[in-house]
N, C-alpha and C positions, 0 to 999 in steps of 0.2 A: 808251854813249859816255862815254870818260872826258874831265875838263877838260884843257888844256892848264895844265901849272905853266911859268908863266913871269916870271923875274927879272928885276931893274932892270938894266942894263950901268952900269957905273959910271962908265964914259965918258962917257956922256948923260945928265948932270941931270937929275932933274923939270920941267918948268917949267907953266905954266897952259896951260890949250884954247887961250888966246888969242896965246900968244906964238910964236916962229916954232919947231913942233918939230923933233929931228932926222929926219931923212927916213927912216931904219930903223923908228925907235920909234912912231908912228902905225901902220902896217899890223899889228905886233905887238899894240898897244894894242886892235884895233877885231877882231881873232880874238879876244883872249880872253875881250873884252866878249862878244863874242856866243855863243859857246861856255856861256860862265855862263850866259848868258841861254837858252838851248837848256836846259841841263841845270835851271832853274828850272821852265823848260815842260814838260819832261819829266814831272818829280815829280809839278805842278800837272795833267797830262796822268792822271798814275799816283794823286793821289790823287783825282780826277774818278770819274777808272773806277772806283776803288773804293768807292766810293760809290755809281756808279751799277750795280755787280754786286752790292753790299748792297739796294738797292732790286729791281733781278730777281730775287734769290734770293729776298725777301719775297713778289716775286707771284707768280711760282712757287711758294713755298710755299701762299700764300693760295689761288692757282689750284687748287694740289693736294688741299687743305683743302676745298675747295667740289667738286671732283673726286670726293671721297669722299662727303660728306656726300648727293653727285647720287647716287651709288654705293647708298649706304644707304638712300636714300629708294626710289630703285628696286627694291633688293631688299624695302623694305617693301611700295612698290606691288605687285609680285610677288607675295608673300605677300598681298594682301589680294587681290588677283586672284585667287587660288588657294583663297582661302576664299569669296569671292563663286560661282566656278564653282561650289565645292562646295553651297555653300546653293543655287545655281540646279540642281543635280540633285537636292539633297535636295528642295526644292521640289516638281521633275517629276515624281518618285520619288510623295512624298506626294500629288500630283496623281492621278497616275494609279493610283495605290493606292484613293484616293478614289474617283477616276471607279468605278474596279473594283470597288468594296464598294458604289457605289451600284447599278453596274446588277446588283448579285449579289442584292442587298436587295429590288432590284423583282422581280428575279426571285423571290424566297424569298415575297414580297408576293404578286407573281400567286398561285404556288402554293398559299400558305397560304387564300387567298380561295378559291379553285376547293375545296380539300379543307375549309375549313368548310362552305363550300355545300354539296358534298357529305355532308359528316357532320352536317349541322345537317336538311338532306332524311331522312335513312338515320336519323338518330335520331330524329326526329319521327313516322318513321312506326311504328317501333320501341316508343317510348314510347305511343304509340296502341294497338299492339297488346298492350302490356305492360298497359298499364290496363285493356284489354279484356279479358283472360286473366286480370287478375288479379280483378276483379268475378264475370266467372261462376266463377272458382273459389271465391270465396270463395260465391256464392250455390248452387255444388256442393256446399262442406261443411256450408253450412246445411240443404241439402234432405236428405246425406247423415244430418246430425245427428239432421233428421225422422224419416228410412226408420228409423233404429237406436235411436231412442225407440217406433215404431210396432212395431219388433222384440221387441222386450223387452218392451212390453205384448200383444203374440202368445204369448209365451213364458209370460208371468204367466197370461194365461187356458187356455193349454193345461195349465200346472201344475193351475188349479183346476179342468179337465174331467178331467183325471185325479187326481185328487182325488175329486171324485162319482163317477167309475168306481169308483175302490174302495170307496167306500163302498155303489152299487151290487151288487156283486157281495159284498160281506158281507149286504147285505140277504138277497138271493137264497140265499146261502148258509143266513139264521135264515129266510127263507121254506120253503123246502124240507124243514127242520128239521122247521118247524113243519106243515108238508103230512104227513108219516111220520106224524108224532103224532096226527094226525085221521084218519088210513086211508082210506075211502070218503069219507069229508064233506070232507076235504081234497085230495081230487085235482083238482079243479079249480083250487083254488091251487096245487098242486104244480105244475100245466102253465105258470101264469102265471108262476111264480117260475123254472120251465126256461128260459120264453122270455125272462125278464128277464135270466138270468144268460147265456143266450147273447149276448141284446143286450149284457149289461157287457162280456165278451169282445170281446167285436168291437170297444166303443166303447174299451174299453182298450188292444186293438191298434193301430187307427187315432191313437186317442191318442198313444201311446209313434212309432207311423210320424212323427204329424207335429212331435211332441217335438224329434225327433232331425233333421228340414228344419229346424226351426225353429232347433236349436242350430248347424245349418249354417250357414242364412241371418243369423243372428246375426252368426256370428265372420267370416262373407266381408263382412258392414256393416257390423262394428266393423274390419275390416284394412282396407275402400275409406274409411271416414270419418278413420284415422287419415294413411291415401295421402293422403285431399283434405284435411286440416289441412297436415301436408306440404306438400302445392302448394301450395296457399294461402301457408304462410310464406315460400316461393320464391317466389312470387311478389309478394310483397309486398316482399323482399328486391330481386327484380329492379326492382320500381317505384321503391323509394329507393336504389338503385345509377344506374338511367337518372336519375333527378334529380340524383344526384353529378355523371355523365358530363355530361349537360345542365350545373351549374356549370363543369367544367372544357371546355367546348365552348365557355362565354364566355369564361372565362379566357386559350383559346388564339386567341380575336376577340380580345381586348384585348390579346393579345400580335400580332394580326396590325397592330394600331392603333399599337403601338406601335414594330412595325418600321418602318411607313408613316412615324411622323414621325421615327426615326431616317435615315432616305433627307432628311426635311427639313434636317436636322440638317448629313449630311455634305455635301449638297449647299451649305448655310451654309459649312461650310469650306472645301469644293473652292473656292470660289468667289474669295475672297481668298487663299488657296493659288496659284491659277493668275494673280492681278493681281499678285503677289508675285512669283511665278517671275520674271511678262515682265518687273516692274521691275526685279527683279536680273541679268535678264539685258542690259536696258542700262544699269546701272550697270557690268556688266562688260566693255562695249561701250567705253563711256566711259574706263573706267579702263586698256583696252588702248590705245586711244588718249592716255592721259597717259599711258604708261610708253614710249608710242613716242617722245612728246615729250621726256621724260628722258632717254630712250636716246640721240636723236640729241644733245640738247645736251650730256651727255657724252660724247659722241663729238669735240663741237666744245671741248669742256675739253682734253681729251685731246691734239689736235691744238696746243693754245694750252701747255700745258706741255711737248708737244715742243718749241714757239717758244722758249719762255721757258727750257726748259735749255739750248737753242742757245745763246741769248744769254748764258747762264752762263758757256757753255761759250767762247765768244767773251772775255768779258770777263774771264776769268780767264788766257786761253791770253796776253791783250793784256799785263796786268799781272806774268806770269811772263816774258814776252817783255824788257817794261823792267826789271825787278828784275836779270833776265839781261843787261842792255847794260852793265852797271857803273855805272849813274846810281844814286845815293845817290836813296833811296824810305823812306816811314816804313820799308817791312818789309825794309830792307837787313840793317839791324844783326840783327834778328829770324831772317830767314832764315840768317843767317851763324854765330848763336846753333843753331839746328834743328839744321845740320849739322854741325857740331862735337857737340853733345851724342849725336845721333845716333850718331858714329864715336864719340865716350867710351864709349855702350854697348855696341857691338861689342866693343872691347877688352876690358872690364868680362866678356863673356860668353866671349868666345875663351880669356882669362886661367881663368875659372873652369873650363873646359876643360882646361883646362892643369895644372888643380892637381887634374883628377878629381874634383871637386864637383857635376858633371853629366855625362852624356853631351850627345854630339850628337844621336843619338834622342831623348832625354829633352830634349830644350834643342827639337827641332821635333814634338812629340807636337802630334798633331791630334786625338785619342784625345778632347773634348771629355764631361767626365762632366757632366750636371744633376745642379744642388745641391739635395738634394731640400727642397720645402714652399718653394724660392726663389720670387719674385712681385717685379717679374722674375725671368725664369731667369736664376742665376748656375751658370757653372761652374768645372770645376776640370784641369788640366795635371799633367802631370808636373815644369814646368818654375816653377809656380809659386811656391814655396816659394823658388827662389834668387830670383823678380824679386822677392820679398815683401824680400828680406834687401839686396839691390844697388840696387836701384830706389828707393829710397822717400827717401833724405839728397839726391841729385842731383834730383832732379824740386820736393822741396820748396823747394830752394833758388830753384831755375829760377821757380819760381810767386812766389814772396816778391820777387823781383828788379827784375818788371815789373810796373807794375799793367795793361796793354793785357794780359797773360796770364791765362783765365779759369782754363787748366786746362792740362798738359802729361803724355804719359801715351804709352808704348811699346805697342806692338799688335803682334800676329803678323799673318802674311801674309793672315789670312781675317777678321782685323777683333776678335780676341780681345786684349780688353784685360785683361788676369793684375789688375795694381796700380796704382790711380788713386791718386791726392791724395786722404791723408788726409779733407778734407774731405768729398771724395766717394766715400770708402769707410767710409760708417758700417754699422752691423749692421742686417741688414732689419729692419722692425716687421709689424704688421701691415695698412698703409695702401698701397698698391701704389703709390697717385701719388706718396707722400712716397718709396717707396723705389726711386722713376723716377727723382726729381731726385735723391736723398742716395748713395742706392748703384749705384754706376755699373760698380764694381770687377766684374772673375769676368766681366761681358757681353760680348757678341757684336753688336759693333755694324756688321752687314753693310749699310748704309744704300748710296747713291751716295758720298757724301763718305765714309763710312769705310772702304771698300771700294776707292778710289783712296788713299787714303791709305797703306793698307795693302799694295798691290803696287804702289805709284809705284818704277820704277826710276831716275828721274831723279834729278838732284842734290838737286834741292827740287819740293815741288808746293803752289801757292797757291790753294785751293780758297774760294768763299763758302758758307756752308749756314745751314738754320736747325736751331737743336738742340733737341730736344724735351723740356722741362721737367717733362713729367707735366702731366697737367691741365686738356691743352690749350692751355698756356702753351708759347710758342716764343721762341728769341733766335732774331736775325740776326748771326752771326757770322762771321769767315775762318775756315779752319784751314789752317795751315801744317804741312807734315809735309815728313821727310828719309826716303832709306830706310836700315834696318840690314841690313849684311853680314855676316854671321860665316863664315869659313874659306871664301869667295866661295861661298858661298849665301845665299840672299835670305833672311832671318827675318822681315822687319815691317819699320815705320818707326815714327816719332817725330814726334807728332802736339800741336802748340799750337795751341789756342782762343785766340782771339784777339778782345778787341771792335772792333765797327767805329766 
């Protein structure tokens, strides 16, 4: 609503409230009074709202802020959810792994008991008879020992029965001799010394027969004595082998003792194994029940930040609505600033056109390259290079002019901002929040507000936001933006930060 301009008639004096006016001049008077006075309410109307769409953008933000934060905890709960189930099956797992190796154990237990019994029976009676075998054998090669010492004193007196046999038989032989030589007086020796040497014969014969049993019976009592020395060493062999086996027949009891208290052992862990599982399994009970709780109360965020952009979205539609009626508002002059600078860059870009210093391709490349090892991602255009050269004397100036202007800065249609304010176009370091807030330049700021900014086709668009400083540090600021036209296509707009 504009004021009414209205003159004094110079027909009709001034005069006081109190004196009689002319009859025109009152009705005149009491419109334009109240016209001002509308257009004062107006403002005071327009900077309320603004104010109070600076305080919604805030809890909207703050809303959104807590929104996430519900987000992240969630996904943490999640995650710990997720490790919980896991240690509840590792748990089960080792549980029943347990369980398993115990009743494998008792089993191996059983067995092991039944087969010592077994071999501890089987070798007792074994060693018994080993000890038995081994006694008479050895009291076999004693006896044997005997027979082959009685042997060889058989042998020694059959040498000296033959031994007197030859001597014998030489006798008889000087007896006979001597019989010849006596003729008749000697024949009666001659017959004794016959019958003697036949006896030598014979006693020689029988001699040399039992010589030769004897050297028999010899070598078959020296080959059975050296058998039963033999057994005997076998056997003896055998009696300290069964006492080895015997050792290691305890050994394999004390390995049966020792499974038995392994069974104690595992049963020790099964035990708190399985208190573990059930607690982790209602800790996991638990914690699906808070994350139900998180889930719905960001649910109930989520609903609350729709409210609350509503109301953004209200309060801004309110305050472009009065900036739009012609009532003078702090952001008259401001917006009337936007849009002129806005149509200066057009020209500025159509002209460069014009002089073949860019195409029209190259002036709407969407072709977005990452600038590599950037932190933010910055990128790069085809078109950059001329906003680097056009852009940067007008926007400086534009920034110097107001101090309500935080920042003023041209953006293509998808929210690429080519060249910021010096300021905020320093060189990345290597601290990502410093080069949140410092380097702004080359990003893609596809937010709500930049993304209206950037395809508003209206004359102007008066948006509130908060802009995000790195850090977790936020302003609350407007942003004012126009849009640019070049050769009636839409390129972007012209976007002032503004404080509230």
């Amino acid at each position: 609503m504009h004021a009414l301009a209205l003159k004094a008639d110079p027909a009709f004096p001034d005069e006081s409230f109190g004196n009689a006016a002319q009859p025109a001049e009152a009705p005149l008077r009491a419109v334009a009074n109240a016209e001002t006075g509308a257009e004062r309410a107006v403002r005071e109307i327009a900077e309320r709202f603004g104010k109070l769409s600076a305080e919604i953008t805030d809890v909207a933000g703050r809303i959104g802020d807590v929104t996430q934060q519900f987000e992240t905890q969630t996904a943490g709960l999640r995650r710990v959810v997720g490790v919980v189930e896991q240690v509840a099956g590792a748990n089960h797992a080792i549980r029943q792994a347990a369980e398993g190796a115990q009743a494998a154990a008792s089993v191996v237990r059983s067995g092991l008991e039944r087969v010592t019994g077994s071999v501890k029976l089987g070798l007792s009676a074994a060693q018994t008879d080993i000890e038995t075998l081994s006694e008479e054998a050895q009291s076999m090669s004693q006896a044997l020992a005997q027979a082959v010492a009685d042997a060889h004193k058989a042998r020694a007196s059959s040498d000296a029965i033959h031994a007197i046999t030859r001597e014998i038989q030489l006798l008889s032989i000087n007896a006979g001799v001597e019989a010849a030589r006596s003729g008749e007086a000697g024949r009666g020796f001659a017959v004794i010394a016959a019958a003697v040497k036949t006896l030598a014969e014979q006693t020689r014969e029988a001699t040399a027969a039992s010589a030769t049993q004897l050297d028999l019976l010899v070598k078959a009592v020296d080959a059975l004595s050296r058998r039963s020395q033999e057994n005997a060493q076998t056997a003896q062999r055998a009696r300290e082998g069964s006492q080895t086996i015997s050792q290691q027949v305890s050994e394999f009891d004390s390995f049966g003792r020792s499974v038995v208290e392994l069974i104690g052992e595992i049963e020790a862990v099964s035990r708190p194994t399985r208190e573990n599982a059930e607690a982790c399994a209602k800790a996991g009970q638990d914690l699906a029940g808070l994350v139900a709780g998180v889930d719905a109360s960001t649910h109930i965020l989520e609903q609350a930040v729709e409210r609350t952009d509503a109301l953004v979205a209200i309060s801004e539609g309110i305050l472009g609505s009065i900036a739009a009626s012609g009532v003078r508002t702090a952001q008259s002059e401001l917006i009337a600033t936007a849009m002129e600078t806005a149509a200066t860059i057009a020209e500025m870009f159509e002209t460069a056109l014009a002089r073949g210093e860019v195409t029209l391709a190259d002036l709407f490349d969407e072709a977005y390259r990452p600038i590599a090892g950037s932190d933010p991602v910055q990128h790069m255009t085809r078109f950059v290079p001329l906003t680097d050269r056009l852009l940067p004397p007008l926007q400086e100036k534009l920034l110097a002019a107001n101090g309500r202007i935080v920042f003023c800065a041209a953006v293509d249609r998808n929210g690429f901002l080519p060249t910021h304010n010096r300021k905020y176009a320093q060189p990345q370091g290597h601290d990502p929040v410093w080069n949140n807030a410092n380097c702004r330049n080359r990003r893609i700021f596809d937010d709500r507000t930049g993304l209206a900014a950037a395809r508003n086709r209206k004359p102007f668009l008066l948006q509130s936001y908060r802009r995000d400083m790195g850090g977790g540090q936020f302003l609350v600021m407007e942003d004012l933006s126009a849009p640019i036209m070049v050769k009636g296509r839409h390129w972007g707009g012209f976007r002032i930060g503004l404080k509230v």
